[in-house]
C-alpha positions in Angstrom: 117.1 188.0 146.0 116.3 184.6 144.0 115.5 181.7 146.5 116.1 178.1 145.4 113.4 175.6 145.8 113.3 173.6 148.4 114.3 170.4 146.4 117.8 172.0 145.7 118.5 173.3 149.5 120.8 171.7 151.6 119.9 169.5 153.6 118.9 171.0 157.4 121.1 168.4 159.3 124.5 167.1 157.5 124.5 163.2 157.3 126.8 161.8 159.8 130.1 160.5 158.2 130.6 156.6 158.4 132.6 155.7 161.5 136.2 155.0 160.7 136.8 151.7 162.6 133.8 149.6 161.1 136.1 147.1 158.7 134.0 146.7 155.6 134.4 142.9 153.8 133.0 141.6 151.0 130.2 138.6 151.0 133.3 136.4 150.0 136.0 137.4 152.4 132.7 136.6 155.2 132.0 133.4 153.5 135.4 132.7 153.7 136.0 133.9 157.9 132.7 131.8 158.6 133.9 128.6 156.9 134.7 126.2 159.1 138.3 124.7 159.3 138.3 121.6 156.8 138.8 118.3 158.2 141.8 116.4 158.5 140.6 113.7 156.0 138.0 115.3 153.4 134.9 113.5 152.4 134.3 111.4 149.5 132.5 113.4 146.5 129.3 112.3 146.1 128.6 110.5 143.4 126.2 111.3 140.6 124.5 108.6 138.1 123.4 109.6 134.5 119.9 108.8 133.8 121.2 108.1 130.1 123.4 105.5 129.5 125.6 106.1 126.5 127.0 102.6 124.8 130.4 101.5 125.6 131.0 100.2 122.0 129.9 101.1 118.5 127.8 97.9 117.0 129.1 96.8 113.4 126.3 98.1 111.0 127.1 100.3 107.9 125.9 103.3 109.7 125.8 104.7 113.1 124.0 107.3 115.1 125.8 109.8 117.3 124.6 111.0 120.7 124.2 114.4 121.3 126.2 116.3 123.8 123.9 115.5 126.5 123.9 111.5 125.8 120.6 111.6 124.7 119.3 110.0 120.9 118.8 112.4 118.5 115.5 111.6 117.8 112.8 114.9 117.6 109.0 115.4 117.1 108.1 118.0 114.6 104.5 119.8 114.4 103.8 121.5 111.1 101.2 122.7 109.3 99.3 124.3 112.2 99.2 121.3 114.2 97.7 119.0 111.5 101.1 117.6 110.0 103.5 115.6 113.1 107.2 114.1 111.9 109.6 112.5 113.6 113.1 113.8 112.3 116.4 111.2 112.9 119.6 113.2 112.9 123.0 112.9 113.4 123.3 110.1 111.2 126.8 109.2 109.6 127.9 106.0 107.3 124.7 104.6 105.3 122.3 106.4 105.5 119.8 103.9 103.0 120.3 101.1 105.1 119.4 103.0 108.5 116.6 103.8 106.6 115.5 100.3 105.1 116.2 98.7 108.8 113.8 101.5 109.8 111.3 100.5 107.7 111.2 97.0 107.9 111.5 96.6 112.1 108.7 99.5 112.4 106.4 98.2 109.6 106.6 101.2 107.5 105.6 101.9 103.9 108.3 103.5 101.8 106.2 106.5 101.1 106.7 107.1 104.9 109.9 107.4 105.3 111.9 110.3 103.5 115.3 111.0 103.6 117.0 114.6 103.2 119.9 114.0 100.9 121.5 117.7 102.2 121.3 117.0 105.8 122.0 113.4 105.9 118.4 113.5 108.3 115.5 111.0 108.2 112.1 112.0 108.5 108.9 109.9 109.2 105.6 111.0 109.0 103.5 110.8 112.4 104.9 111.0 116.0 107.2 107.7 116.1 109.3 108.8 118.6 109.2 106.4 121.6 109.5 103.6 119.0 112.4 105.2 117.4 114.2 105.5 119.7 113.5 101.9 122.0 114.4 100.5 118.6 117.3 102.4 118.6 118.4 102.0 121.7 118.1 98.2 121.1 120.3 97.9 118.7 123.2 99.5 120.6 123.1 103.0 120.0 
């Protein structure tokens, strides 16, 4: 007679079944049960502060520069070139983009040859890391 290995025999002892009367909840219904009973006034929210501060009102200049969904200025260090090349690219630029680029120049004491603009994109590039002034300029004039 063929005998099956012991891998594929039954088990000696049967496993005991799960008692009946042990009620089995899930992490929320606990969660819930071990809540405690809300007060009769509730709490104030806490408040949270940004650690941007968006402007209340757009400053009159031909052009403008939106924030980005996180109320930040969209104002970004590139590396190229294995390192050796560094840009700072200005985005999300609407209205004139010459004159943003002309103020640029003349507040950060820039040669023309520095600063490029991408005609498709509607971006600004400078070459080297500006980004700290970029932006305090920015910032400055109300964006």
């Amino acid at each position: 007679m063929f005998r099956l290995p012991a891998l594929f025999r039954a088990a000696a002892t049967p496993k005991p079944a799960a008692p009946a009367s042990i009620a089995r909840l899930s992490q929320c219904a606990r969660l819930r049960s071990e809540a405690p009973a809300p007060a009769s006034t509730p709490a104030p929210a806490p408040e949270f502060k940004s650690t941007t501060v968006a402007p209340t009102s757009r400053p009159n200049l031909p052009y403008f520069v939106l924030r980005t969904g996180s109320a930040k200025l969209p104002v970004y260090s590139e590396t190229k070139g294995g390192g050796t090349l560094r840009q700072t690219k200005l985005r999300k630029i609407s209205g004139d983009v010459r004159a943003l680029k002309k103020a640029l120049q003349s507040e950060l004491g820039l040669d023309p040859s520095e600063v490029k603009i991408n005609d498709l994109t509607q971006q600004i590039l400078v070459k080297g890391d500006r980004k700290m002034e970029i932006q305090t300029w920015l910032i400055a004039k109300g964006f």
